[in-house]
Backbone as CSV, one residue per row, in Angstrom:
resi,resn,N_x,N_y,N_z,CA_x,CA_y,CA_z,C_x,C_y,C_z
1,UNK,3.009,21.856,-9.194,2.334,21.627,-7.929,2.459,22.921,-7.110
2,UNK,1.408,23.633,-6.719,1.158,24.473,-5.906,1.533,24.404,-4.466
3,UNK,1.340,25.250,-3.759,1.948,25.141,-2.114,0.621,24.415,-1.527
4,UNK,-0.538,24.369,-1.830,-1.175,23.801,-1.009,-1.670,22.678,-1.715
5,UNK,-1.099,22.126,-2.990,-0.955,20.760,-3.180,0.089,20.064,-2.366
6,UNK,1.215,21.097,-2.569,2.213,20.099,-1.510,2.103,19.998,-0.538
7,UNK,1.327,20.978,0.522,0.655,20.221,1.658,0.001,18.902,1.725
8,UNK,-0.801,18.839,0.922,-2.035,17.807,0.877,-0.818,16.542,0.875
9,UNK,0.108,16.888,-0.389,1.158,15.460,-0.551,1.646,14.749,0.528
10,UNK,2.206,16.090,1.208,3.198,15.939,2.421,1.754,15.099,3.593
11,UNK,0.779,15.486,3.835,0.040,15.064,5.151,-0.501,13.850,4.252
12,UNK,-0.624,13.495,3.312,-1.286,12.105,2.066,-0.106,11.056,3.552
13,UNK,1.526,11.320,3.356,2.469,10.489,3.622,2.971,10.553,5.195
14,UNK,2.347,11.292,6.022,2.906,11.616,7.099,2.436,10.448,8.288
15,UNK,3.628,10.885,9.133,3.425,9.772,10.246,3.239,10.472,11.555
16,UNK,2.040,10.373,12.550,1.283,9.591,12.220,0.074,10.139,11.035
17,UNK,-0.851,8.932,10.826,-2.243,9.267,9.363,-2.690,10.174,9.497
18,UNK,-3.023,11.459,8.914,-3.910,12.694,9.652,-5.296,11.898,9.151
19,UNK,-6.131,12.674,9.948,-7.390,12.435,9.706,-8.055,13.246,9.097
20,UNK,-7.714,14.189,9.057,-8.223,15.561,8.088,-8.434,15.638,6.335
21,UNK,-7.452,15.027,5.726,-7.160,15.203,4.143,-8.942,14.916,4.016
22,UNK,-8.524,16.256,2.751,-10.263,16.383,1.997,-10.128,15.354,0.675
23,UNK,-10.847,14.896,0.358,-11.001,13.841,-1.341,-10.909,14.939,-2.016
24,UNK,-11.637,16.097,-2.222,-11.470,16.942,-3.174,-10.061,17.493,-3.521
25,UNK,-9.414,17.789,-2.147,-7.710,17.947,-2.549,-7.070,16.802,-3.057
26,UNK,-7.253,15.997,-2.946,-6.552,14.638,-3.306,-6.386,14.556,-4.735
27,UNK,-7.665,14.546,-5.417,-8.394,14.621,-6.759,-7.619,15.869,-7.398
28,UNK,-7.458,16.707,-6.978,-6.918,17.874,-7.466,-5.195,17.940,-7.484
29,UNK,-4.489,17.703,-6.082,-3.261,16.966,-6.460,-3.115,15.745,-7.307
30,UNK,-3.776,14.882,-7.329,-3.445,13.784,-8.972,-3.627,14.245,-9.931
31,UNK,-4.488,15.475,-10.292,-4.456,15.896,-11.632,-3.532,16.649,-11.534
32,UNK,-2.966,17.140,-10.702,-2.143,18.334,-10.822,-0.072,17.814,-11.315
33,UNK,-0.682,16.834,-10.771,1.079,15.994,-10.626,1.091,14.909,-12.151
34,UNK,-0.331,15.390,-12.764,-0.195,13.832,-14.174,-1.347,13.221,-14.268
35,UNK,-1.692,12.755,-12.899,-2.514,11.662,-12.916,-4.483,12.197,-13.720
36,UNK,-5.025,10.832,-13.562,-6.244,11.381,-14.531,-7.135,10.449,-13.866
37,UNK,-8.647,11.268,-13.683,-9.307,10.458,-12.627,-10.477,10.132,-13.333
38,UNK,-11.334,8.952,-13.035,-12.438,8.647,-13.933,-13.028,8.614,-12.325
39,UNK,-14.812,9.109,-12.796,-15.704,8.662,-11.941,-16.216,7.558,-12.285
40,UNK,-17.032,6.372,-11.804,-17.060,5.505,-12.090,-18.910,5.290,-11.678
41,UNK,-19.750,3.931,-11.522,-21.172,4.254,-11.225,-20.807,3.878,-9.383
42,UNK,-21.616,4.656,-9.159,-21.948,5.082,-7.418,-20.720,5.990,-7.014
43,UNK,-20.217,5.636,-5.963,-18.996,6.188,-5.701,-17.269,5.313,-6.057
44,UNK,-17.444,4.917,-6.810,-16.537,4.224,-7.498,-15.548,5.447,-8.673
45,UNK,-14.344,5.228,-8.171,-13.592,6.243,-9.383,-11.846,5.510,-9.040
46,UNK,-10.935,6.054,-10.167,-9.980,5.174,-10.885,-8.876,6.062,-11.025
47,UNK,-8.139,6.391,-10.214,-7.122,7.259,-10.593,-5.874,6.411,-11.493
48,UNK,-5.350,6.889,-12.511,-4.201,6.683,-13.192,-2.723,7.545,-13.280
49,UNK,-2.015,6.942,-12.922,-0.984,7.360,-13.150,0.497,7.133,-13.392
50,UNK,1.162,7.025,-14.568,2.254,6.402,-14.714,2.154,4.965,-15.073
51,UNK,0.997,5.005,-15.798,0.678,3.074,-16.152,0.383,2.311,-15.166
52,UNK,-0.176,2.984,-13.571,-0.454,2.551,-12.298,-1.843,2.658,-12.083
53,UNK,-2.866,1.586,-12.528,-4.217,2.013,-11.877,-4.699,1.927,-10.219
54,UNK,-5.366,2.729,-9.644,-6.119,2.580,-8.239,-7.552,2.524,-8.571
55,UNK,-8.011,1.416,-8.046,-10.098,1.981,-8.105,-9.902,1.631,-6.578
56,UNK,-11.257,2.578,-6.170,-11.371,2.795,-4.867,-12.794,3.376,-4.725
57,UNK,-13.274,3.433,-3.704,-14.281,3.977,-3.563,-14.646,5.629,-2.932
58,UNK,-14.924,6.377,-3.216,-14.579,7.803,-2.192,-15.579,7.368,-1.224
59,UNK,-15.036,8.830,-0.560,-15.662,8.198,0.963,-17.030,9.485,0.792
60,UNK,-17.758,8.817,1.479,-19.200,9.473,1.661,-20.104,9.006,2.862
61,UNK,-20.748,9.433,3.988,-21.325,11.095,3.019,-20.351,12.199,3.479
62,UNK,-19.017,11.297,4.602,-18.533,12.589,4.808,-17.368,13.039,4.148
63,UNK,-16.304,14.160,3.908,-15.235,14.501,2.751,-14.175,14.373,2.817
64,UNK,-13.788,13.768,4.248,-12.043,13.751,4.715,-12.114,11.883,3.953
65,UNK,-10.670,11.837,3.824,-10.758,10.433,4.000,-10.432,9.673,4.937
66,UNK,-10.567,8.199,4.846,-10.542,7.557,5.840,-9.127,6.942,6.125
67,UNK,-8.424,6.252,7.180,-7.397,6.079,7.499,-7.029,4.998,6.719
């Protein structure tokens, strides 16, 4: 994990929620730490990790995520 993955980690968990985190960093810290991401049809995608699935939807049309 890079220094500006561990940013992204650190503000992912911080109190209070930032509003800022980009999806694209997100996506890039889970691959970076293990995890493996499927896109899915529309905006539907599936991160895995550690025998732990998430489906979720990304956020669109804009790139931060949502709280």
């Amino acid at each position: 994990m890079n220094k500006k993955q561990r940013k992204i980690y650190d503000a992912i968990f911080a109190e209070p929620i930032r509003r800022n985190i980009v999806w694209d960093d997100v996506v890039t810290l889970i691959k970076a730490i293990g995890g493996t991401f499927t896109q899915g049809d529309g905006s539907r995608v599936r991160f895995d990790f550690n025998n732990i699935s998430l489906n979720i939807h990304s956020p669109h049309p804009q790139k931060e995520l949502k709280r």
